[in-house]
N, C-alpha and C positions, 0 to 999 in steps of 0.2 A: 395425353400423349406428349412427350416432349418433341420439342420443333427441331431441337438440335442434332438429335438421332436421326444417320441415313438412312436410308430406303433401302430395303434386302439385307438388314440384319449383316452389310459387310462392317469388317474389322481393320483397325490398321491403316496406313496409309491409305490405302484404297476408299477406306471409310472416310478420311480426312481432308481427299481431294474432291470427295461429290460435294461433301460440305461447302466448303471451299466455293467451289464454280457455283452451286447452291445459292450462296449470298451476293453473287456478283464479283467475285474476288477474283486474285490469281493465286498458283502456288508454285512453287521452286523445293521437287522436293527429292533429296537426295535417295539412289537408286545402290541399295547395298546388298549385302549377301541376305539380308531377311527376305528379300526379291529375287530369288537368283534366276528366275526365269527373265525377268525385265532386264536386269544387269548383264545377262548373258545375250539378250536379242541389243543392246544400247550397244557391247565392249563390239559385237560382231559388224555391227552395221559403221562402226569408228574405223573400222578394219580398211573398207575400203573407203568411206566418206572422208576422212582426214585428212588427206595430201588433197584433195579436192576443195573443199569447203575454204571459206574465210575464218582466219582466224586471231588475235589479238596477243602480242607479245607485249612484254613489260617486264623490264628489267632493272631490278634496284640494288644499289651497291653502298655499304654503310658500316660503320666498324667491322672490316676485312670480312663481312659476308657480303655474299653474293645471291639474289632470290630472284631466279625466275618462274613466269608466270603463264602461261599459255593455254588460251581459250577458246572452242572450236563447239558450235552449235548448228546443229542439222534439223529437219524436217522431223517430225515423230510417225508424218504417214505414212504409211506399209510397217511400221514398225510396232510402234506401242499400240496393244487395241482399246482402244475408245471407250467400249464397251465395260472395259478396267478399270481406265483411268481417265474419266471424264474431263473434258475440255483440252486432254494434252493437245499440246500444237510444237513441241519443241524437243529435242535432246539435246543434251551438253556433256563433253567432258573438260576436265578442268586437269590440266599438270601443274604440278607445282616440284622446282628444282632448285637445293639448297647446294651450295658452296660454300664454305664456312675453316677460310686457312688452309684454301687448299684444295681439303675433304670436301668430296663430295655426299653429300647426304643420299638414302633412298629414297629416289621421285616418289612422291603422293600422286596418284591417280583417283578422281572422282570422278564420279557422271551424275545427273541429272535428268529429271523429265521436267518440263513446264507446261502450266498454260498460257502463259504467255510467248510472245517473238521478242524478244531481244536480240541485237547482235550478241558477236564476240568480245565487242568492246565493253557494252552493257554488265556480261557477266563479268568480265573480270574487272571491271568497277566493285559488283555486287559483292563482288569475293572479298575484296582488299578492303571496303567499308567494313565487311563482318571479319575480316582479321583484326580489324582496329577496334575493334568494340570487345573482339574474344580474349585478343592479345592482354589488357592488363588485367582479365580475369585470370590468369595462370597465374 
């Protein structure tokens, strides 16, 4: 029997987070349209948790663009079940807003689940490290 295969035959993220919490780990794992049940309970509970919660701006300006960044992480309880997604303890959504001579770009919205607590600050560290590593891969 191999060790690295979950328990209950799950597939997919779901399989990738038992894993995960399994080893002692944490995960950070984006919540998209393959989920649209999670995506839909994260975008609703943003709804009214966001003007509420603490959140992290950062704003960078550098040949005539302009990139801001904003970070906003809630509880995951009552929301994501457990029983899914093992160890979550976290939601996040992340905006990202380009200005670029002017033009405004269209905002990227993401979300997230975790098992870990970070702030808002944390993530949007976490973001900006992994644009710098993504970045000169294009």
């Amino acid at each position: 029997m191999c060790r690295s295969r979950p328990r209950h035959g799950r597939a997919g993220q779901t399989a990738i987070a038992e894993l995960i919490v399994a080893r002692g780990s944490d995960y950070l794992l984006a919540a998209k349209g393959n989920q649209p049940t999670l995506l839909r309970l994260i975008k609703d509970a943003f709804v009214d948790l966001a003007a509420a919660q603490p959140r992290h701006e950062d704003v960078e300006k550098s040949h005539g663009r302009t990139l801001g960044q904003f970070a906003w992480v809630a509880s995951a309880e009552d929301i994501v079940d457990p029983a899914q997604w093992p160890g979550c303890r976290t939601i996040r959504r992340f905006l990202t807003q380009r200005i670029d001579g002017g033009q405004f770009a269209e905002p990227e919205l993401r979300y997230y689940i975790s098992s870990r607590e970070l702030s808002a600050d944390a993530l949007a560290s976490a973001a900006r490290a992994h644009r710098g590593i993504e970045n000169p891969l294009h």
